[in-house]
C-alpha positions as CSV (number, residue, x, y, z in Angstrom):
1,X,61.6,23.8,12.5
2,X,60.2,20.5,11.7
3,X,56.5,19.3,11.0
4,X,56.2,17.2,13.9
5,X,53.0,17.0,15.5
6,X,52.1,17.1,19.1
7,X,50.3,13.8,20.2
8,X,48.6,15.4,22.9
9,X,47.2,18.0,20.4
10,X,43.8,16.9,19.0
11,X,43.8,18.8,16.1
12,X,45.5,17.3,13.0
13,X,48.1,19.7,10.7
14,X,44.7,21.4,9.0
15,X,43.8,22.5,12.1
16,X,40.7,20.5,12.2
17,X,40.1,19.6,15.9
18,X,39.4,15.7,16.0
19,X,40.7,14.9,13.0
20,X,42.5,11.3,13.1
21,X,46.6,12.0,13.3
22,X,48.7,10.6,11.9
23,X,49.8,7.3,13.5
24,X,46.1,6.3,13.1
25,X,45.5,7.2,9.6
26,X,46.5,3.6,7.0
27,X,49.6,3.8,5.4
28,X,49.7,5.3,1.2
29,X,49.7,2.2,-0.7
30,X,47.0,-0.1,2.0
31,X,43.4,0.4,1.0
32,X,41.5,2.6,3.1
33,X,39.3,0.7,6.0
34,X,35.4,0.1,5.2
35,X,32.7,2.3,6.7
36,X,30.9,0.6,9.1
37,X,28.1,0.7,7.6
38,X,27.7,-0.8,3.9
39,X,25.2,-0.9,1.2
40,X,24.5,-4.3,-0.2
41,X,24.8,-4.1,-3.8
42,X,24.2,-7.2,-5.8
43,X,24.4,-6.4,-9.5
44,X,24.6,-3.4,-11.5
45,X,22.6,-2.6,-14.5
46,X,23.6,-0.9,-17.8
47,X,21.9,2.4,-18.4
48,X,23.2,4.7,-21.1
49,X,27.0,5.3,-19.6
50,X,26.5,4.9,-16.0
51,X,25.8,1.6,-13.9
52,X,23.0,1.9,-11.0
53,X,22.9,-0.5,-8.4
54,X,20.0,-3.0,-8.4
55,X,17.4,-2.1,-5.3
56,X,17.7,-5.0,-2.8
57,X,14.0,-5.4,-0.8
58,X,12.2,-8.2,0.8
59,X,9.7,-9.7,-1.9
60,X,7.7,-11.4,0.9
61,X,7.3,-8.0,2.9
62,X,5.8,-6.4,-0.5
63,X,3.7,-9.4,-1.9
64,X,2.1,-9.5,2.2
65,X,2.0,-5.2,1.9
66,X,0.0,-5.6,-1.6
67,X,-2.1,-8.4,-0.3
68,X,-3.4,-6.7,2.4
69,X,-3.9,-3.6,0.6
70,X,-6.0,-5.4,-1.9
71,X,-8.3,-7.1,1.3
72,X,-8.5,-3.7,2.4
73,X,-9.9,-2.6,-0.8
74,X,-12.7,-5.4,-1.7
75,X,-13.6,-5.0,2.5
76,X,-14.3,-1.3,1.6
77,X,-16.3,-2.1,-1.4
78,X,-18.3,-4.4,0.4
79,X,-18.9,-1.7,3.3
80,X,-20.2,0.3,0.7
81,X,-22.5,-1.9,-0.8
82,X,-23.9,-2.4,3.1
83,X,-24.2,1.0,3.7
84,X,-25.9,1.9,0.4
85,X,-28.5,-1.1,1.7
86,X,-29.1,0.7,5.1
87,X,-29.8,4.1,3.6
88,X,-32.3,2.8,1.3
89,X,-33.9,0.6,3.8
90,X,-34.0,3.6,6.2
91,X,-35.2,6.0,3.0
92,X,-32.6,8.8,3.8
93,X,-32.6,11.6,1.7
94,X,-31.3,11.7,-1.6
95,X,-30.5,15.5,-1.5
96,X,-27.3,14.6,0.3
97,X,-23.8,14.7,-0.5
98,X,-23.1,11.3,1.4
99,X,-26.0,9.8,0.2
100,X,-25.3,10.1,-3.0
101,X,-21.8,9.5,-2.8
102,X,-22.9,6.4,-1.2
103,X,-25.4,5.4,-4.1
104,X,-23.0,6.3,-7.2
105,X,-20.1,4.0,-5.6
106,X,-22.2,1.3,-4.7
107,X,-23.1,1.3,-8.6
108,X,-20.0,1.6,-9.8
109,X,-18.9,-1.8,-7.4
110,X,-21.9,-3.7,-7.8
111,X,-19.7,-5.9,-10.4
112,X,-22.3,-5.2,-12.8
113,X,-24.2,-8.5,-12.0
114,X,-26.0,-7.2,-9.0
115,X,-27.2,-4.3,-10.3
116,X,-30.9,-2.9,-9.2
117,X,-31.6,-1.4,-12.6
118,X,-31.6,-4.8,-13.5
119,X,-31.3,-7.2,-10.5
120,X,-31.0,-10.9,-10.2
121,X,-33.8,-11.3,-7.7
122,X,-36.7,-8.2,-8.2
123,X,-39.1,-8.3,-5.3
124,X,-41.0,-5.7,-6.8
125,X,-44.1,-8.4,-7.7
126,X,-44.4,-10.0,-4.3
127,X,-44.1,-7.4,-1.7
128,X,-45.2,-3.7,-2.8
129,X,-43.9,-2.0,0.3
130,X,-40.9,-4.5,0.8
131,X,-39.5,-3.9,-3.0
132,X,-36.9,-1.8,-2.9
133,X,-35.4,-2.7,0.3
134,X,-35.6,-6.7,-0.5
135,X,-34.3,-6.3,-4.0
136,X,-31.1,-3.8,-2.3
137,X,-30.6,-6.5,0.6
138,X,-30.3,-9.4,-1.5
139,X,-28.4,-8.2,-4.2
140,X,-26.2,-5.7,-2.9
141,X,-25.9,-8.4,0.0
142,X,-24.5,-11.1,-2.8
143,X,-22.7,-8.2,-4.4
144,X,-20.9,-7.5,-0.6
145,X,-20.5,-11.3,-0.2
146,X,-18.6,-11.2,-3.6
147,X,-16.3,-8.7,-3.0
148,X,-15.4,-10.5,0.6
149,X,-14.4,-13.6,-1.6
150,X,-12.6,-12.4,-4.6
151,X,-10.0,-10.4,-1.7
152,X,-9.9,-13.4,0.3
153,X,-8.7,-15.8,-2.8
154,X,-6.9,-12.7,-4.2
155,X,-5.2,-12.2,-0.8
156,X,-4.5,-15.8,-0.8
157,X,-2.6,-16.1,-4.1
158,X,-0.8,-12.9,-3.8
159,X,0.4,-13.1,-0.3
160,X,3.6,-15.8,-0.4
Protein backbone atom coordinates (compact mmCIF):
# COMPACT_ATOMS: atom_id res chain seq x y z
CA UNK A 1 0.00 0.00 0.00
CA UNK A 2 1.21 3.35 -0.87
CA UNK A 3 0.70 6.87 0.89
CA UNK A 4 -1.19 8.39 -1.70
CA UNK A 5 -3.75 10.74 -0.84
CA UNK A 6 -7.21 11.09 -2.00
CA UNK A 7 -7.86 14.60 -3.68
CA UNK A 8 -11.32 14.53 -2.99
CA UNK A 9 -10.55 13.86 0.77
CA UNK A 10 -10.38 17.11 2.75
CA UNK A 11 -8.46 15.92 5.40
CA UNK A 12 -4.59 16.01 4.99
CA UNK A 13 -2.46 12.66 6.16
CA UNK A 14 -2.82 13.99 10.12
CA UNK A 15 -6.25 13.68 9.74
CA UNK A 16 -6.84 17.26 10.23
CA UNK A 17 -10.07 18.06 8.15
CA UNK A 18 -9.12 21.26 6.02
CA UNK A 19 -5.80 21.07 6.30
CA UNK A 20 -4.03 22.33 2.92
CA UNK A 21 -2.80 18.88 0.83
CA UNK A 22 -0.24 18.50 -0.59
CA UNK A 23 -0.13 19.97 -4.11
CA UNK A 24 -0.91 23.30 -2.42
CA UNK A 25 1.53 23.30 0.24
CA UNK A 26 5.35 25.31 -1.24
CA UNK A 27 7.88 23.02 -2.14
CA UNK A 28 11.01 22.18 0.87
CA UNK A 29 13.65 24.46 -0.17
CA UNK A 30 11.04 27.75 -1.38
CA UNK A 31 10.32 30.12 1.55
CA UNK A 32 7.00 29.75 3.02
CA UNK A 33 4.33 32.45 1.59
CA UNK A 34 3.64 35.71 3.87
CA UNK A 35 0.61 35.95 6.11
CA UNK A 36 -1.65 38.29 4.87
CA UNK A 37 -1.47 40.29 7.31
CA UNK A 38 2.01 41.87 8.43
CA UNK A 39 3.42 43.98 11.24
CA UNK A 40 5.46 46.91 10.15
CA UNK A 41 8.53 46.78 11.92
CA UNK A 42 11.08 49.50 11.29
CA UNK A 43 14.08 49.00 13.52
CA UNK A 44 14.90 46.88 16.40
CA UNK A 45 16.42 47.91 19.54
CA UNK A 46 19.10 46.24 21.71
CA UNK A 47 17.87 45.20 25.12
CA UNK A 48 20.02 42.83 27.21
CA UNK A 49 20.01 39.61 24.67
CA UNK A 50 16.84 40.04 22.80
CA UNK A 51 15.81 42.68 20.09
CA UNK A 52 12.13 44.33 20.48
CA UNK A 53 10.65 45.84 17.66
CA UNK A 54 10.26 49.67 17.75
CA UNK A 55 6.27 50.75 18.24
CA UNK A 56 5.24 52.40 14.98
CA UNK A 57 2.16 55.18 15.88
CA UNK A 58 0.99 58.31 14.30
CA UNK A 59 2.80 61.36 16.18
CA UNK A 60 0.19 63.72 14.86
CA UNK A 61 -2.80 61.60 16.25
CA UNK A 62 -0.92 61.69 19.83
CA UNK A 63 0.37 65.32 19.88
CA UNK A 64 -3.77 66.34 18.73
CA UNK A 65 -4.94 63.44 21.64
CA UNK A 66 -2.61 65.33 24.26
CA UNK A 67 -3.63 68.73 23.04
CA UNK A 68 -6.99 68.30 23.57
CA UNK A 69 -6.71 66.58 26.76
CA UNK A 70 -4.75 69.47 28.07
CA UNK A 71 -7.88 72.07 26.67
CA UNK A 72 -9.93 69.77 28.44
CA UNK A 73 -8.15 70.20 31.59
CA UNK A 74 -7.57 74.27 31.89
CA UNK A 75 -11.65 74.35 30.59
CA UNK A 76 -12.39 72.28 33.75
CA UNK A 77 -10.27 74.49 35.91
CA UNK A 78 -11.90 77.40 34.72
CA UNK A 79 -15.51 75.78 35.30
CA UNK A 80 -14.48 75.42 38.69
CA UNK A 81 -13.34 78.70 39.35
CA UNK A 82 -17.08 79.81 37.87
CA UNK A 83 -18.85 77.56 39.91
CA UNK A 84 -16.89 78.43 43.14
CA UNK A 85 -18.08 82.32 42.10
CA UNK A 86 -21.87 81.24 41.85
CA UNK A 87 -21.94 79.45 45.18
CA UNK A 88 -20.47 82.23 46.99
CA UNK A 89 -22.58 84.79 45.24
CA UNK A 90 -25.65 82.56 46.01
CA UNK A 91 -24.12 81.91 49.88
CA UNK A 92 -24.70 78.09 49.78
CA UNK A 93 -23.81 76.31 52.53
CA UNK A 94 -20.46 75.49 53.54
CA UNK A 95 -21.47 72.24 55.41
CA UNK A 96 -21.53 70.54 52.07
CA UNK A 97 -19.47 67.96 50.50
CA UNK A 98 -19.70 69.68 47.01
CA UNK A 99 -19.33 72.92 48.33
CA UNK A 100 -16.40 72.38 49.74
CA UNK A 101 -15.04 70.30 47.22
CA UNK A 102 -15.82 73.15 45.07
CA UNK A 103 -13.97 75.79 47.37
CA UNK A 104 -10.68 73.71 48.12
CA UNK A 105 -10.10 73.11 44.15
CA UNK A 106 -10.94 76.47 43.20
CA UNK A 107 -7.91 77.32 45.67
CA UNK A 108 -5.73 75.01 44.63
CA UNK A 109 -6.25 76.44 40.67
CA UNK A 110 -6.50 79.96 41.42
CA UNK A 111 -2.62 80.06 40.03
CA UNK A 112 -1.82 81.59 43.19
CA UNK A 113 -2.26 85.25 41.80
CA UNK A 114 -5.91 85.40 42.15
CA UNK A 115 -6.22 84.27 45.34
CA UNK A 116 -9.10 85.85 47.81
CA UNK A 117 -6.88 85.56 50.88
CA UNK A 118 -5.00 88.00 49.27
CA UNK A 119 -6.72 89.29 46.06
CA UNK A 120 -5.61 91.61 43.31
CA UNK A 121 -8.78 93.72 43.39
CA UNK A 122 -10.48 93.70 47.37
CA UNK A 123 -13.91 95.21 47.22
CA UNK A 124 -14.18 94.84 50.74
CA UNK A 125 -13.80 99.05 51.32
CA UNK A 126 -16.25 100.14 48.71
CA UNK A 127 -19.25 97.98 48.86
CA UNK A 128 -19.89 96.21 52.43
CA UNK A 129 -22.69 93.94 51.23
CA UNK A 130 -21.07 93.50 47.57
CA UNK A 131 -17.44 92.33 49.11
CA UNK A 132 -17.24 89.03 48.88
CA UNK A 133 -19.06 88.37 45.78
CA UNK A 134 -17.16 91.40 43.81
CA UNK A 135 -13.80 90.36 45.07
CA UNK A 136 -14.79 86.22 43.94
CA UNK A 137 -16.27 87.59 40.42
CA UNK A 138 -13.30 89.56 39.45
CA UNK A 139 -10.66 87.53 40.48
CA UNK A 140 -11.78 84.14 40.16
CA UNK A 141 -13.25 85.63 36.80
CA UNK A 142 -9.45 86.67 35.69
CA UNK A 143 -8.21 83.48 37.26
CA UNK A 144 -11.11 81.49 34.77
CA UNK A 145 -9.99 83.82 31.95
CA UNK A 146 -6.35 82.61 32.60
CA UNK A 147 -6.85 79.18 32.54
CA UNK A 148 -8.92 79.58 29.05
CA UNK A 149 -5.72 81.19 27.59
CA UNK A 150 -2.80 79.25 28.87
CA UNK A 151 -4.86 75.83 27.18
CA UNK A 152 -5.61 77.73 24.09
CA UNK A 153 -1.71 78.69 23.47
CA UNK A 154 -0.74 75.38 25.11
CA UNK A 155 -3.15 73.61 22.76
CA UNK A 156 -1.75 75.62 20.03
CA UNK A 157 1.89 74.65 20.41
CA UNK A 158 1.36 71.14 21.24
CA UNK A 159 -1.11 70.23 18.69
CA UNK A 160 1.07 69.87 15.11
Amino acid sequence: MTDEKNVNDPADASGHPGAPDASTAPPSGAPAPAPAETTKVTETTKVGKRQLPQMDFDTKKVRTMVAKAFWAVCVFFALVLAAEVLLIAIEANEQNDLVMFLRETADKVDLGLFDLSSPIKDFNEKVPNFSDTGTALFNYGLAAIAWLVIGKIGDSVIRP
